[in-house]
N, CA, C and O atoms as a GROMACS GRO file, in nm:
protein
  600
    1UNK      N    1   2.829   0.321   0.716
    1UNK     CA    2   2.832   0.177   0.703
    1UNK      C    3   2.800   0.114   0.837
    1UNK      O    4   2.822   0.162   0.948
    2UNK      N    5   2.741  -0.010   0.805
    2UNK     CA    6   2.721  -0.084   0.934
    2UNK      C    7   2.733  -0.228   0.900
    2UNK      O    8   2.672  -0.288   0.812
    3UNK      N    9   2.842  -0.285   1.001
    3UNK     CA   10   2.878  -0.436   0.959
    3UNK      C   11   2.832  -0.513   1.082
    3UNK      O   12   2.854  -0.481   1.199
    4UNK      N   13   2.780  -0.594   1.050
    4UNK     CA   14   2.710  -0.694   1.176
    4UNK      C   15   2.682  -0.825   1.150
    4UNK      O   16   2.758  -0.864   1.062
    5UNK      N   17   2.596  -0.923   1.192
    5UNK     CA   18   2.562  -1.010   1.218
    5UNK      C   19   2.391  -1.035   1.239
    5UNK      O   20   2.327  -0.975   1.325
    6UNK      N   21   2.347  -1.107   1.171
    6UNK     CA   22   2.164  -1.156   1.173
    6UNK      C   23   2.151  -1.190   1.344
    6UNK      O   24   2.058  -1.156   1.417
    7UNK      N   25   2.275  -1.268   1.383
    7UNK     CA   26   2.246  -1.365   1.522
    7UNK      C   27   2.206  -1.180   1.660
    7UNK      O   28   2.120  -1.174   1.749
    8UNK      N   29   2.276  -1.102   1.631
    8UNK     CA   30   2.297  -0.959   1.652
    8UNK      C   31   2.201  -0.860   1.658
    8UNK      O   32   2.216  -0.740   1.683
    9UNK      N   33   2.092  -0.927   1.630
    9UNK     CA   34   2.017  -0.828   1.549
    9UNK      C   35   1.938  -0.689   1.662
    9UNK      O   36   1.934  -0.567   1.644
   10UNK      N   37   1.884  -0.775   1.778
   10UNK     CA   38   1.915  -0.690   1.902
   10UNK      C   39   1.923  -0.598   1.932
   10UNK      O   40   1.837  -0.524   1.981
   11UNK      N   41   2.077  -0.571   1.899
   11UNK     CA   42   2.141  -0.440   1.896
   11UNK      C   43   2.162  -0.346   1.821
   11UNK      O   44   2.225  -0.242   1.838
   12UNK      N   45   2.078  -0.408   1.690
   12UNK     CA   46   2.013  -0.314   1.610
   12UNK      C   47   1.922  -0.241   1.582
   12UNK      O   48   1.910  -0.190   1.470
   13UNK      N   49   1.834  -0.222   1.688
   13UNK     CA   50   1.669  -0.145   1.701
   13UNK      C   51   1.676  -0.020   1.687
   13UNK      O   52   1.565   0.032   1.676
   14UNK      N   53   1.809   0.086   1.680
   14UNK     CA   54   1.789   0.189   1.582
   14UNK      C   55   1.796   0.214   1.482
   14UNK      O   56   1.796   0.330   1.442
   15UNK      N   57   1.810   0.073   1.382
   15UNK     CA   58   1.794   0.120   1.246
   15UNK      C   59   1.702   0.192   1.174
   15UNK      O   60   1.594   0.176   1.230
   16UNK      N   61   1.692   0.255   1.088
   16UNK     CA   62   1.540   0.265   1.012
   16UNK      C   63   1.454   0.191   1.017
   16UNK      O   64   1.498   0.076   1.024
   17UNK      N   65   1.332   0.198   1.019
   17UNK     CA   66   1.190   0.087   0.983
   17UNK      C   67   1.279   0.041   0.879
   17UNK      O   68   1.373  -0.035   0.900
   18UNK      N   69   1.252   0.082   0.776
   18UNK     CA   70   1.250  -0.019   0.655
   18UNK      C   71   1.395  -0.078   0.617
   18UNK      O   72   1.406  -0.143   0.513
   19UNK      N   73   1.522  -0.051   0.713
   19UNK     CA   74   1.602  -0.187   0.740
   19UNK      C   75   1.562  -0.281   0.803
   19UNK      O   76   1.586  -0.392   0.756
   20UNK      N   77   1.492  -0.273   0.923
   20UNK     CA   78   1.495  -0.384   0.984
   20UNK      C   79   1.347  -0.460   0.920
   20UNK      O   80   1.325  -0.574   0.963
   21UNK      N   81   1.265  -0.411   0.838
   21UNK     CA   82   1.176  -0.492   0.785
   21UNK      C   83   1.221  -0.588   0.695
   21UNK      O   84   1.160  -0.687   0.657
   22UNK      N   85   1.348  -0.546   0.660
   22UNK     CA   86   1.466  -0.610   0.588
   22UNK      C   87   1.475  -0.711   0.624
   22UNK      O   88   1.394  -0.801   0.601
   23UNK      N   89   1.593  -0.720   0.698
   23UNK     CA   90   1.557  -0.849   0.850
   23UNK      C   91   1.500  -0.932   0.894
   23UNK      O   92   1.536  -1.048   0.916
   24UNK      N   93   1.325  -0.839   0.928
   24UNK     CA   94   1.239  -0.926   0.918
   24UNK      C   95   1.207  -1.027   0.818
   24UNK      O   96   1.195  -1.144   0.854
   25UNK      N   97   1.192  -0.993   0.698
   25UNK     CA   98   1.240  -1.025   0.536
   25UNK      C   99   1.274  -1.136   0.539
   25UNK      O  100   1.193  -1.226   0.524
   26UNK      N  101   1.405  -1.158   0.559
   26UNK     CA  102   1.487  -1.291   0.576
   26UNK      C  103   1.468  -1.362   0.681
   26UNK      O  104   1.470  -1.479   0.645
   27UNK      N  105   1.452  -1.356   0.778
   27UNK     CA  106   1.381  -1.383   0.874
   27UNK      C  107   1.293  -1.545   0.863
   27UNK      O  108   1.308  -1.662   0.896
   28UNK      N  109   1.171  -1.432   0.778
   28UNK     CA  110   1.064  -1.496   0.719
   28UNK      C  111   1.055  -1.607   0.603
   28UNK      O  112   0.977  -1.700   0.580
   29UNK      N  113   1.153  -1.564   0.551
   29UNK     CA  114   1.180  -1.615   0.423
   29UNK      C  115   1.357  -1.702   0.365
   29UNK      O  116   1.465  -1.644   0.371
   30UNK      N  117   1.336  -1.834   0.317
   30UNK     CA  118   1.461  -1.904   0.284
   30UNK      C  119   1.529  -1.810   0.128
   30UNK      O  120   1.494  -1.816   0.010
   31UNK      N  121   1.611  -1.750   0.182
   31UNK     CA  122   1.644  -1.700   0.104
   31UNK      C  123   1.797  -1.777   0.036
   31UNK      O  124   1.860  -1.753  -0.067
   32UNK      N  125   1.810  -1.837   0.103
   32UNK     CA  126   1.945  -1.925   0.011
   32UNK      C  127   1.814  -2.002  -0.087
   32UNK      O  128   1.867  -2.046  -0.189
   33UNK      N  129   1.690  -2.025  -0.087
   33UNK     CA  130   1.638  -2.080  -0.189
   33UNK      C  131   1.582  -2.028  -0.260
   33UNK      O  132   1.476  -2.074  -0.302
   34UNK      N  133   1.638  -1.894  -0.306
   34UNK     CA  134   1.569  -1.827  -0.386
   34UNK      C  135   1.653  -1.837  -0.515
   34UNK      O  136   1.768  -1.879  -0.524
   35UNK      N  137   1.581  -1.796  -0.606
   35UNK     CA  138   1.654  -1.824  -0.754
   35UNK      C  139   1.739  -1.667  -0.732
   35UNK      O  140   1.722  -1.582  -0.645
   36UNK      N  141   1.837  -1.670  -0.852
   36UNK     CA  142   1.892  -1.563  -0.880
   36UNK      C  143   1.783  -1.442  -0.975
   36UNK      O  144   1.693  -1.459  -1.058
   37UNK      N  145   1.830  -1.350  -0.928
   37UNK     CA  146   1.757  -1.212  -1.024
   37UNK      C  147   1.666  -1.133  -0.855
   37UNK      O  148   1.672  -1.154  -0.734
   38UNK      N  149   1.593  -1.042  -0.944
   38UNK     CA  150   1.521  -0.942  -0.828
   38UNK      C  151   1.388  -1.017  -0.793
   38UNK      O  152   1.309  -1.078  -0.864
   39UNK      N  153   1.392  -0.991  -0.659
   39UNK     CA  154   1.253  -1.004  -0.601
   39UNK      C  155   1.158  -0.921  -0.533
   39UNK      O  156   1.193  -0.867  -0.427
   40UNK      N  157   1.067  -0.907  -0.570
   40UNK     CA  158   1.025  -0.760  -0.504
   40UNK      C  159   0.904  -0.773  -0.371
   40UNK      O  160   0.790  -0.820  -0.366
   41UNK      N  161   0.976  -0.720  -0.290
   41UNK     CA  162   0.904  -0.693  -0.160
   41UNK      C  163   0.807  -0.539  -0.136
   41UNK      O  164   0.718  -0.538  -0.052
   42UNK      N  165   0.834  -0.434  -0.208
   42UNK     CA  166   0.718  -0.350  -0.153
   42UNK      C  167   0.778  -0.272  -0.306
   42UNK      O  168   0.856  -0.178  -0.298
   43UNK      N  169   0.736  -0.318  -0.423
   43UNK     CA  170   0.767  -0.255  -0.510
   43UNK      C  171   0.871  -0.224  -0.558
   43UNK      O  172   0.945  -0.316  -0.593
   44UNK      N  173   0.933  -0.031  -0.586
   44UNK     CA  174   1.025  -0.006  -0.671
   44UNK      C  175   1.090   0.041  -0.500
   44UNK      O  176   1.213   0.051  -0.502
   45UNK      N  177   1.031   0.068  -0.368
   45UNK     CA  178   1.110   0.107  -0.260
   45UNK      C  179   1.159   0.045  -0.179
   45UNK      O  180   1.235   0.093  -0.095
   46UNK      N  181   1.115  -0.122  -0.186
   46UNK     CA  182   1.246  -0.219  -0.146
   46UNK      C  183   1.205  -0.359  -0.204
   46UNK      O  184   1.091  -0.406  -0.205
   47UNK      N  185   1.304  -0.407  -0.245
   47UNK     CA  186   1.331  -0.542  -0.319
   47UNK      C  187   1.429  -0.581  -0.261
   47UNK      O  188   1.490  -0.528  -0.169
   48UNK      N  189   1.464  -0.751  -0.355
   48UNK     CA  190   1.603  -0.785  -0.301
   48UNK      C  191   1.649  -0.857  -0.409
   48UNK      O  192   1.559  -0.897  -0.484
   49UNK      N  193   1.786  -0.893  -0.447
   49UNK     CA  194   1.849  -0.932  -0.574
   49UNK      C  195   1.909  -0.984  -0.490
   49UNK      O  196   1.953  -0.927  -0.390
   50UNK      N  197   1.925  -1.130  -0.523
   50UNK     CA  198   1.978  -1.237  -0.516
   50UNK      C  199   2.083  -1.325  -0.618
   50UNK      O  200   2.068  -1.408  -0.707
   51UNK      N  201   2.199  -1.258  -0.553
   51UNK     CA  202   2.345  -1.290  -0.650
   51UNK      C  203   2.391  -1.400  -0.590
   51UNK      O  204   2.381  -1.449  -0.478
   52UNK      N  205   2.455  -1.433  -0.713
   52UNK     CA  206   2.566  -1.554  -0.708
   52UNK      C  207   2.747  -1.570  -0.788
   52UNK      O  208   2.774  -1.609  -0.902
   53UNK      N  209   2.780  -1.554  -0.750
   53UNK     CA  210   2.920  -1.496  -0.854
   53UNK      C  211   3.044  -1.575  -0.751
   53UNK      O  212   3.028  -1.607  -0.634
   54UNK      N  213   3.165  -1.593  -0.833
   54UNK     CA  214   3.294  -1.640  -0.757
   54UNK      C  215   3.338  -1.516  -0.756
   54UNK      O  216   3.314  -1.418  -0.826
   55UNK      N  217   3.432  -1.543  -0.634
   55UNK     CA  218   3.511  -1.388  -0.618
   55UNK      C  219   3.679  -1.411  -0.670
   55UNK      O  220   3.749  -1.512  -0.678
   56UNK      N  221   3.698  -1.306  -0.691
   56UNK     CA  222   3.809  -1.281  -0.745
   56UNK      C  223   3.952  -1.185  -0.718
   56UNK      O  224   4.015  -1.199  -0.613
   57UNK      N  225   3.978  -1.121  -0.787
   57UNK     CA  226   4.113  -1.074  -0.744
   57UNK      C  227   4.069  -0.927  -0.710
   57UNK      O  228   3.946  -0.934  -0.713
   58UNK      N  229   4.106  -0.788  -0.676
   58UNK     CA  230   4.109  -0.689  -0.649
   58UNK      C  231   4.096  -0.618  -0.782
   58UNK      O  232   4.010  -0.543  -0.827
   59UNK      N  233   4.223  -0.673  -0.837
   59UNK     CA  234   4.212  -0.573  -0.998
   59UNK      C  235   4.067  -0.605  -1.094
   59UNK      O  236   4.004  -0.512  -1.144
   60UNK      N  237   4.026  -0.745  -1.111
   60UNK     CA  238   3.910  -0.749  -1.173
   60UNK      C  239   3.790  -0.677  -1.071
   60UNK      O  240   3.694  -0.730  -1.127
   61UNK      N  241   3.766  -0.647  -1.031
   61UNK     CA  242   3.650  -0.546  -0.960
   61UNK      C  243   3.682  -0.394  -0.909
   61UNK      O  244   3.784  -0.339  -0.866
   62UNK      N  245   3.549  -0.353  -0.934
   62UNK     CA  246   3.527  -0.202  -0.929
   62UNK      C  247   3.466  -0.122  -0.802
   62UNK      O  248   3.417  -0.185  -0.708
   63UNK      N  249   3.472   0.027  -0.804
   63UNK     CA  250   3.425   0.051  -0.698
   63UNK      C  251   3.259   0.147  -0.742
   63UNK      O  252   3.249   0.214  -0.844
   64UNK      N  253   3.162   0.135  -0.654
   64UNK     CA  254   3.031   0.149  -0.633
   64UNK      C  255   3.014   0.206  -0.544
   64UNK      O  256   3.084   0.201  -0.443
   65UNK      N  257   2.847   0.324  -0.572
   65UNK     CA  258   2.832   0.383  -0.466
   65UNK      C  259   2.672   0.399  -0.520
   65UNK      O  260   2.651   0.366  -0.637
   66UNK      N  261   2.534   0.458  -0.422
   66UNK     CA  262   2.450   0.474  -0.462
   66UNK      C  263   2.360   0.616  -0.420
   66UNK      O  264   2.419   0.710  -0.366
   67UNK      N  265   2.273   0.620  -0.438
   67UNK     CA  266   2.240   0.790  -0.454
   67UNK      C  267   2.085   0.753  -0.388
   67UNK      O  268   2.041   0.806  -0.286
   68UNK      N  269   2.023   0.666  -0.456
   68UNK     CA  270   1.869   0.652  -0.436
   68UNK      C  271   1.830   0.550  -0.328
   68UNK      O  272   1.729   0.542  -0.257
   69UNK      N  273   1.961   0.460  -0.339
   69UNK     CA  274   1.927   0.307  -0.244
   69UNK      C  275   2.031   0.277  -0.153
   69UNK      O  276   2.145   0.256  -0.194
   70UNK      N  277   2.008   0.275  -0.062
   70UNK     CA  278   2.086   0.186   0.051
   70UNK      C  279   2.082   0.045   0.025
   70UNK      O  280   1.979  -0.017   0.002
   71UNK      N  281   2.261  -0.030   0.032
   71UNK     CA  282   2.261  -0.130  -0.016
   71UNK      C  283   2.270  -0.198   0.090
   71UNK      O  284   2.377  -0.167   0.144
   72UNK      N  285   2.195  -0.304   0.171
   72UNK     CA  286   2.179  -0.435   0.219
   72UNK      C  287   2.273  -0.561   0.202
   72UNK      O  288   2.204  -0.649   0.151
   73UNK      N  289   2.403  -0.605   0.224
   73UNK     CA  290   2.444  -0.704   0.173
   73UNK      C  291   2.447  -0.826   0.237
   73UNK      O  292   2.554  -0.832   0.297
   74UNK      N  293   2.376  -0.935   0.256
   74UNK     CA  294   2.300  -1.031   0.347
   74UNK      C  295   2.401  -1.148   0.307
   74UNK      O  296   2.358  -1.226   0.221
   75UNK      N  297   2.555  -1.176   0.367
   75UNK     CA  298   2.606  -1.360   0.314
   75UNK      C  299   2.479  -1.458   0.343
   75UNK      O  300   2.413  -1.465   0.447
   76UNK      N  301   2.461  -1.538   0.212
   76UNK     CA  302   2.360  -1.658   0.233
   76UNK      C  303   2.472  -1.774   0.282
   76UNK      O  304   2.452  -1.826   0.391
   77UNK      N  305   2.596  -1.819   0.198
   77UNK     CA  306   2.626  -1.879   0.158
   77UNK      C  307   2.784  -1.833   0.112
   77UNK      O  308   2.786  -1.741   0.030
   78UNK      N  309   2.936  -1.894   0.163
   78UNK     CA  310   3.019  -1.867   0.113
   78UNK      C  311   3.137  -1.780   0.162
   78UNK      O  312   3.123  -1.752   0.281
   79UNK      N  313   3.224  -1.740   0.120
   79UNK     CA  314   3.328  -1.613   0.206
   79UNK      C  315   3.296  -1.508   0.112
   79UNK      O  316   3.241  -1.541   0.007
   80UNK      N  317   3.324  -1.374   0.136
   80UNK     CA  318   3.357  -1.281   0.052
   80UNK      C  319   3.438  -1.159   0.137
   80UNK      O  320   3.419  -1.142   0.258
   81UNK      N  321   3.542  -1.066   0.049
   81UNK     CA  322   3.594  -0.944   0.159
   81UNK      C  323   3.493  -0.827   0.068
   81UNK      O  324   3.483  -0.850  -0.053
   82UNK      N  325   3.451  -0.757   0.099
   82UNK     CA  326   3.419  -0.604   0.063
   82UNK      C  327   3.513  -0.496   0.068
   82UNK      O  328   3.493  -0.456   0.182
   83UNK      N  329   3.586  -0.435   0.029
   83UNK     CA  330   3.663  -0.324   0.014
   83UNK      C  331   3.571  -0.226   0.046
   83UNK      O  332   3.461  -0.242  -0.007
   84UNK      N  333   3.589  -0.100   0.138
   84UNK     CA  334   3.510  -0.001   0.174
   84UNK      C  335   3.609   0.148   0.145
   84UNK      O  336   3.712   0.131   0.078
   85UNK      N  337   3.598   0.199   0.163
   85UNK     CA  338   3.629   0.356   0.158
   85UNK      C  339   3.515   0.478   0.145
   85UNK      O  340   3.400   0.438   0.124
   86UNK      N  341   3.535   0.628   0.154
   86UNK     CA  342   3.428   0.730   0.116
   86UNK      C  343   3.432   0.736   0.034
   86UNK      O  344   3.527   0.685  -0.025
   87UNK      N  345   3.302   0.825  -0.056
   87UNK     CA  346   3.312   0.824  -0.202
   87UNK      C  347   3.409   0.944  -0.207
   87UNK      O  348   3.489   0.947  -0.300
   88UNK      N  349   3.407   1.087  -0.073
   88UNK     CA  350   3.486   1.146  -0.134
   88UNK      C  351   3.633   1.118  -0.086
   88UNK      O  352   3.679   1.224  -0.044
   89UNK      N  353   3.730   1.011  -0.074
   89UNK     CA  354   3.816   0.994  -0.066
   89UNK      C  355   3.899   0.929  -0.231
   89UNK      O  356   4.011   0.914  -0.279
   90UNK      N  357   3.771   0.910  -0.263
   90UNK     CA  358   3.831   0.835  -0.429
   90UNK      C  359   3.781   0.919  -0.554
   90UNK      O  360   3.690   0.997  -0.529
   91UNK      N  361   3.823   0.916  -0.679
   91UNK     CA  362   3.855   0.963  -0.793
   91UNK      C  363   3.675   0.932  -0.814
   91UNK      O  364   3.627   0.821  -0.833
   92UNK      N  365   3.631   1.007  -0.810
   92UNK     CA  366   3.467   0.981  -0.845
   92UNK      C  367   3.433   0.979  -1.003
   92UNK      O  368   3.521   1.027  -1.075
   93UNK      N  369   3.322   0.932  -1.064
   93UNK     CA  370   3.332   0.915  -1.177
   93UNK      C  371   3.183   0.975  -1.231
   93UNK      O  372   3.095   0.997  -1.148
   94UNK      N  373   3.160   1.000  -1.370
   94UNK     CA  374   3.050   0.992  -1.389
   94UNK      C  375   2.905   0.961  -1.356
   94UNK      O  376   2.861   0.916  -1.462
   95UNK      N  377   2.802   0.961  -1.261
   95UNK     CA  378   2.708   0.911  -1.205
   95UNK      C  379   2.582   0.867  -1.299
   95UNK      O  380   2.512   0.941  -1.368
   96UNK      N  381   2.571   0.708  -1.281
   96UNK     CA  382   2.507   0.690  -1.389
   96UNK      C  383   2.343   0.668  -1.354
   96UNK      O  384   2.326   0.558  -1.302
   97UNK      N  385   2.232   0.737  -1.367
   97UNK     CA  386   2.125   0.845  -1.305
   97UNK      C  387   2.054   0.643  -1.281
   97UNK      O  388   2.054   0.570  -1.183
   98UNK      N  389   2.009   0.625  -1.407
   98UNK     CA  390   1.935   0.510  -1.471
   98UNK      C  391   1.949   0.390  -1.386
   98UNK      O  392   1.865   0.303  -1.364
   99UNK      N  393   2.090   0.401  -1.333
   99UNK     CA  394   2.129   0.238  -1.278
   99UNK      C  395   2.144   0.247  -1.145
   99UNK      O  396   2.151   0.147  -1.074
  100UNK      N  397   2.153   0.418  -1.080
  100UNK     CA  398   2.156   0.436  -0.975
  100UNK      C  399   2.316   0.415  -0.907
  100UNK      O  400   2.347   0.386  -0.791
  101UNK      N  401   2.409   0.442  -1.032
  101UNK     CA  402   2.540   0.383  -0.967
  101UNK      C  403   2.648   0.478  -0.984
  101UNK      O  404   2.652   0.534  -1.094
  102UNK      N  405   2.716   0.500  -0.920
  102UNK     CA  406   2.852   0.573  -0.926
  102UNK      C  407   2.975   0.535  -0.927
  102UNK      O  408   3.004   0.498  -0.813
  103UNK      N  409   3.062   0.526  -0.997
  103UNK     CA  410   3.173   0.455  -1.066
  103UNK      C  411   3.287   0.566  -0.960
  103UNK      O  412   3.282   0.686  -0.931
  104UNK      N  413   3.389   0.451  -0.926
  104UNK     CA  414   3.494   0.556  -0.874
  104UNK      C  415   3.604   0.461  -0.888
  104UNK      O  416   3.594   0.340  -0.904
  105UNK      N  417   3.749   0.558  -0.876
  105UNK     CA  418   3.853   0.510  -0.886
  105UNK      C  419   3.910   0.501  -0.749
  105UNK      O  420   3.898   0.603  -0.681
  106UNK      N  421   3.966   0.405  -0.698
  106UNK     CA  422   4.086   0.471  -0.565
  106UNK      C  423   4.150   0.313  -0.495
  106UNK      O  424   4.141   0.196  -0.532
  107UNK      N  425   4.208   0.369  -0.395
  107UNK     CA  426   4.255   0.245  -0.298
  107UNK      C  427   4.177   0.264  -0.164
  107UNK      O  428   4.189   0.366  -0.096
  108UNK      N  429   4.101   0.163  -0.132
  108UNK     CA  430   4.032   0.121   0.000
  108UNK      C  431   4.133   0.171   0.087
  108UNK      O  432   4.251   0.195   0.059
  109UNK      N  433   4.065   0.184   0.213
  109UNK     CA  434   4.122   0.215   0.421
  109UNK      C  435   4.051   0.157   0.466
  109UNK      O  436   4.014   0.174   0.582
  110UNK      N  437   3.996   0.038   0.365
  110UNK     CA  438   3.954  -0.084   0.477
  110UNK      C  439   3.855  -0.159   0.377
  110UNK      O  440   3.801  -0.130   0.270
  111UNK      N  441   3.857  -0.317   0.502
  111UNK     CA  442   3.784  -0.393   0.436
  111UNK      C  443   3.710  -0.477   0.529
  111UNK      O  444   3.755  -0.502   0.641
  112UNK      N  445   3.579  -0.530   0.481
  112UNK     CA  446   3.503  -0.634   0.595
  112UNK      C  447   3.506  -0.776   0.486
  112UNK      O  448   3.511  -0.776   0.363
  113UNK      N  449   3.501  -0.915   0.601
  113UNK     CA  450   3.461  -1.009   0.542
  113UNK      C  451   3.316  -1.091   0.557
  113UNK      O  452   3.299  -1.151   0.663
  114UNK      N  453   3.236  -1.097   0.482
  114UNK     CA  454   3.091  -1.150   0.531
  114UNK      C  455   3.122  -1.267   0.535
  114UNK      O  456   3.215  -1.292   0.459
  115UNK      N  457   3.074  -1.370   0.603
  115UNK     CA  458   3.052  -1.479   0.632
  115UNK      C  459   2.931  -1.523   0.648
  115UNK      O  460   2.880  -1.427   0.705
  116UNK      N  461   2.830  -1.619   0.635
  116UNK     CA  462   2.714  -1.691   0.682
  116UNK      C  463   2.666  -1.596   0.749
  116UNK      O  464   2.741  -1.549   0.835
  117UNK      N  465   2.534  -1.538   0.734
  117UNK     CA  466   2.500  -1.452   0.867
  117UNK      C  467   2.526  -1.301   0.848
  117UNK      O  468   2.450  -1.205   0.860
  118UNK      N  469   2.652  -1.308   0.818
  118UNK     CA  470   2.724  -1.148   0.846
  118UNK      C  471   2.624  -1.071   0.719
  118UNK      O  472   2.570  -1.111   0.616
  119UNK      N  473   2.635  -0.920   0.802
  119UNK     CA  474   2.557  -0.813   0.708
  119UNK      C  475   2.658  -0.674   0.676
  119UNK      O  476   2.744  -0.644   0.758
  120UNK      N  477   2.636  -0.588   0.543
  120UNK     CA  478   2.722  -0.491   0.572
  120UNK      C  479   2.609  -0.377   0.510
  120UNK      O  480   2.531  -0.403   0.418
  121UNK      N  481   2.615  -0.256   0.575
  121UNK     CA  482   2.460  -0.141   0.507
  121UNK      C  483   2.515  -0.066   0.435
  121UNK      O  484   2.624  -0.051   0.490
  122UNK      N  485   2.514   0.011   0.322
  122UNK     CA  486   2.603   0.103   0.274
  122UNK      C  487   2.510   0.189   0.246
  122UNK      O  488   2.410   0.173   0.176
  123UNK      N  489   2.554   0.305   0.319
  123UNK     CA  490   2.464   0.480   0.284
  123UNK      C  491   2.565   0.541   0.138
  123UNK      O  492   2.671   0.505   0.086
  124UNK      N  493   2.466   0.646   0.113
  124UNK     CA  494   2.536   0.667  -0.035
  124UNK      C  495   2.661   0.729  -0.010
  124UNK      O  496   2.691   0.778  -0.119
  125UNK      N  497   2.768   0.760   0.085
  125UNK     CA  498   2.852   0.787   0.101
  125UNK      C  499   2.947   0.698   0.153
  125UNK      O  500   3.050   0.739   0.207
  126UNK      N  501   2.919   0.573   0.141
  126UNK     CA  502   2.980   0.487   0.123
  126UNK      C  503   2.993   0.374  -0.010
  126UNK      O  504   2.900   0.311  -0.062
  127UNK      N  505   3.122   0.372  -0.042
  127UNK     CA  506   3.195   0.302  -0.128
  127UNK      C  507   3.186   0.172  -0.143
  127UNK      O  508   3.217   0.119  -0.036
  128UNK      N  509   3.152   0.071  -0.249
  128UNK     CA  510   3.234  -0.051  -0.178
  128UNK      C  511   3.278  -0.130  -0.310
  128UNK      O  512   3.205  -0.135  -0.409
  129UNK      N  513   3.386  -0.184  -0.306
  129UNK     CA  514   3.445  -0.304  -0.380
  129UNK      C  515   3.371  -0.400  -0.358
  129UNK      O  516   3.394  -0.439  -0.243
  130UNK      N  517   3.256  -0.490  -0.431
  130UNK     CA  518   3.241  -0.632  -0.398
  130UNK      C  519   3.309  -0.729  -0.480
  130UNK      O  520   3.368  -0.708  -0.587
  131UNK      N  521   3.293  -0.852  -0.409
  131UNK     CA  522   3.329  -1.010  -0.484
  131UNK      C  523   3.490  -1.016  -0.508
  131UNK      O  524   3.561  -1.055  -0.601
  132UNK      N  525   3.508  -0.974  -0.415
  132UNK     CA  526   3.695  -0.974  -0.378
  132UNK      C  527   3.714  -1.105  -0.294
  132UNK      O  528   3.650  -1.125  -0.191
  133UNK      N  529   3.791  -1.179  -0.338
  133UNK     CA  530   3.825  -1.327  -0.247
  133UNK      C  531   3.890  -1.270  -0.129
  133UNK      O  532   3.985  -1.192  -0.136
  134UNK      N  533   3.828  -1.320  -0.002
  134UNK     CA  534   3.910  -1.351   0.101
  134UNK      C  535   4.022  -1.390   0.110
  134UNK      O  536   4.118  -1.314   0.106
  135UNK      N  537   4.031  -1.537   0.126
  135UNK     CA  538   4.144  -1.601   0.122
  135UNK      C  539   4.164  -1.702   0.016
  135UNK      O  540   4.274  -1.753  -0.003
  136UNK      N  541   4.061  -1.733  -0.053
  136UNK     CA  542   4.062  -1.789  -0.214
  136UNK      C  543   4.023  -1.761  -0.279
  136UNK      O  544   4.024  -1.638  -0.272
  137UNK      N  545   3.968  -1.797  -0.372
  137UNK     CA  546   3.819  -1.727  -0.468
  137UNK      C  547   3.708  -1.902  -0.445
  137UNK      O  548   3.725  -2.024  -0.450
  138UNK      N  549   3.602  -1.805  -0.421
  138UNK     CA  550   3.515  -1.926  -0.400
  138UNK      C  551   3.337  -1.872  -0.464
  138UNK      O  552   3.295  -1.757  -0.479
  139UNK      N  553   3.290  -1.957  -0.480
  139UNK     CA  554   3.118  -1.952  -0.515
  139UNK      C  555   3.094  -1.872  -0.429
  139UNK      O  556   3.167  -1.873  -0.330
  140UNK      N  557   2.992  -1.783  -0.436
  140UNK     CA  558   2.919  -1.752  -0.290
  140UNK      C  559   2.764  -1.683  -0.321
  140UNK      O  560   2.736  -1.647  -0.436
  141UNK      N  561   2.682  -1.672  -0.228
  141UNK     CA  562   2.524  -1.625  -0.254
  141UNK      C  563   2.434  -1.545  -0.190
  141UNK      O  564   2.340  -1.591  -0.123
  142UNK      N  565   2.457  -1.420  -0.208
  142UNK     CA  566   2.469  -1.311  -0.108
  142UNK      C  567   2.307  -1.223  -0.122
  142UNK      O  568   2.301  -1.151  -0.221
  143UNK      N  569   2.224  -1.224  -0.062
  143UNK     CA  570   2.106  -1.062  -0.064
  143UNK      C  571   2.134  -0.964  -0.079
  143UNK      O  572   2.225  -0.913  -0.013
  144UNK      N  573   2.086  -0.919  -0.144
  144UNK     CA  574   2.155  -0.752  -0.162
  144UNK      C  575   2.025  -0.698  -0.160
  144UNK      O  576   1.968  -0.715  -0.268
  145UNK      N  577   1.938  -0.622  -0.051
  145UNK     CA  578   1.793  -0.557  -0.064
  145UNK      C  579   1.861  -0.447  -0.108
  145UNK      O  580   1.978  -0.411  -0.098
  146UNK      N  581   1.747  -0.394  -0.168
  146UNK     CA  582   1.766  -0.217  -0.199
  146UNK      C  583   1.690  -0.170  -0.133
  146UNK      O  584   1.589  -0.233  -0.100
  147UNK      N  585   1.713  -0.043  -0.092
  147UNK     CA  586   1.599   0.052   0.004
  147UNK      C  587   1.632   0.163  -0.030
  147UNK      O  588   1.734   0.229  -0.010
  148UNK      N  589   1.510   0.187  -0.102
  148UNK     CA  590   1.480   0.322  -0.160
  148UNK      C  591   1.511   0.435  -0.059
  148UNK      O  592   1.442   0.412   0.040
  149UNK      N  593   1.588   0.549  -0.040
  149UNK     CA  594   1.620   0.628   0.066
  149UNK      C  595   1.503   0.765   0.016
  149UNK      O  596   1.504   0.808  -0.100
  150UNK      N  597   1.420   0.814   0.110
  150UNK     CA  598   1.321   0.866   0.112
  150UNK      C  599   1.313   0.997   0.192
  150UNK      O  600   1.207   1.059   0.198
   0.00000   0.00000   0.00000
């Protein structure tokens, strides 16, 4: 995992190429004005889905993990906490091939909050709870690129 900041970006020049083309991405582009659903930047090996959802309590949300894509999570807009943990620290579940997703059971050893700006990367061995309220439940409008891992 990697939690950071756009203003930051700097000190990010060892990412992969095709994170920080990411970056560049938004960068380039108003992405709080983008509609909701997928948008595709270089095909099926990186896009970006553009969510919008209120967050909520802990018990209504699940935990996620991915196999094919590194997840990108870009705050446009809003608070949110992420719940993190390993996948092998939690009750792993069925892997579902099609959606690219892995279902798990457990209790987080930690959590980040995105804010405006803030970014969090998740490799497939990382876990995460999204759309968990911070400190209320509020709207919020987040990037999520995918990057095909190659």
């Amino acid at each position: 995992m990697v939690f950071g900041n756009i203003r930051d970006l700097k000190e990010y020049g060892f990412l992969e190429e095709d994170i920080l083309k990411c970056f560049a991405y938004a960068k380039e582009h108003d992405l709080a004005s983008y509609e909701k659903g997928s948008h595709e930047i270089d095909g099926d090996d990186l896009f970006v889905n553009i969510v919008e959802y209120e967050t909520t309590d802990t018990e209504n949300r699940f935990w996620e993990a991915h196999r094919y894509y590194l997840d990108l999570h870009l705050m446009l807009t809003g608070k949110e906490r992420i719940d993190i943990n390993f996948i092998d620290n939690l009750d792993q579940k069925e892997f579902v091939e099609k959606d690219d997703f892995l279902p798990m059971n457990g209790q987080a050893n930690g959590y980040v909050v995105l804010e405006e700006g803030d970014f969090l990367l998740c490799y497939p061995k990382d876990a995460h709870r999204t759309a968990v309220k911070a400190d209320e439940s509020m709207k919020i409008k987040k990037a999520i690129f995918k990057i095909r891992i190659k």
